[in-house]
C-alpha positions, 0 to 999 in steps of 0.5 A, spaced: 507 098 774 505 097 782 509 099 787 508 098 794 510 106 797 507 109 802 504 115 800 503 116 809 509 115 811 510 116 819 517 119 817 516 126 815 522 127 810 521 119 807 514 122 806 516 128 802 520 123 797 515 118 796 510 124 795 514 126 790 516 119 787 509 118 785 508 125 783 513 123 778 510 117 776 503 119 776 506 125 771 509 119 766 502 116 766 498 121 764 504 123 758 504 116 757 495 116 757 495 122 752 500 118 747 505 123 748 511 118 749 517 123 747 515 126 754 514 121 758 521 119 755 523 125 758 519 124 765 522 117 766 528 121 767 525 125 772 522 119 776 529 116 776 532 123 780 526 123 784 528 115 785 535 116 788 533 119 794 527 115 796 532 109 795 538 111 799 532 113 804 529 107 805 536 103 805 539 107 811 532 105 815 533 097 812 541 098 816 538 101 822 533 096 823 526 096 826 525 098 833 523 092 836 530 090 833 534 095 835 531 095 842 533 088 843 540 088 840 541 094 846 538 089 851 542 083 849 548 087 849 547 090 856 544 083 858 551 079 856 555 085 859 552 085 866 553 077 866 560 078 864 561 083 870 558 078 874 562 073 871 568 076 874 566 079 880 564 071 882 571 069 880 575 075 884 571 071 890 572 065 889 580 068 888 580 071 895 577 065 898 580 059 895 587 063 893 586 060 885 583 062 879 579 054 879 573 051 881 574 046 886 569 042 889 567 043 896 567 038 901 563 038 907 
C-alpha cells in the first residue's frame, strides 16, 4: 500500500498523528511479514483509530484553505468593502452637488 503521508509535517500536532498512523501500519507490515495474520487483523483495528484523527486533521486544513488562498480571500473582501465605500461616498457627493441620486451628463 502507498500512502502520501508526510512523516515531517511542519504542523507539530498533524506531525504526531501521521507519526503514529505510520507506526501502526509499519506494525501491520511486520505482523503481516512474519505470517502472523490474526495480529495484523487485530492491528488493522489499530491503524483505523489511529486514522480518525489524522483524517479530521487534514480536513479542517483542506476547510481552511492554503495560506496564499486565505490571504487573497481577506484582500479580495477588503478590496470590494473599500470600493463599496468609496462608491458611496462619491454618490453622497454627487448628491449634495446635483440635489439626486442620478448621474447626469454635464455640459460645459
Amino acid at each position: 500500500m502507498l500512502t502520501r503521508i508526510n512523516a515531517q509535517d511542519p504542523d507539530e500536532a498533524l506531525r504526531e498523528k501521521n507519526q503514529a498512523f505510520l507506526d501502526s501500519l509499519n506494525n501491520i507490515q511486520i505482523a503481516f511479514n512474519a505470517n502472523k495474520y490474526n495480529d495484523a487483523a487485530l492491528l488493522s483495528k489499530n491503524l483505523i483509530d489511529d486514522s480518525k484523527p489524522l483524517l479530521k486533521a487534514e480536513w479542517e486544513r483542506v476547510k481552511a484553505g492554503e495560506k496564499s488562498y486565505r490571504r487573497t480571500k481577506w484582500l479580495a473582501g477588503g478590496l470590494s468593502m473599500f470600493g463599496a465605500i468609496l462608491a458611496l461616498i462619491f454618490l453622497i457627493a454627487n448628491y449634495k452637488l446635483t440635489g439626486s441620486f442620478t448621474v447626469e451628463k454635464l455640459t460645459s
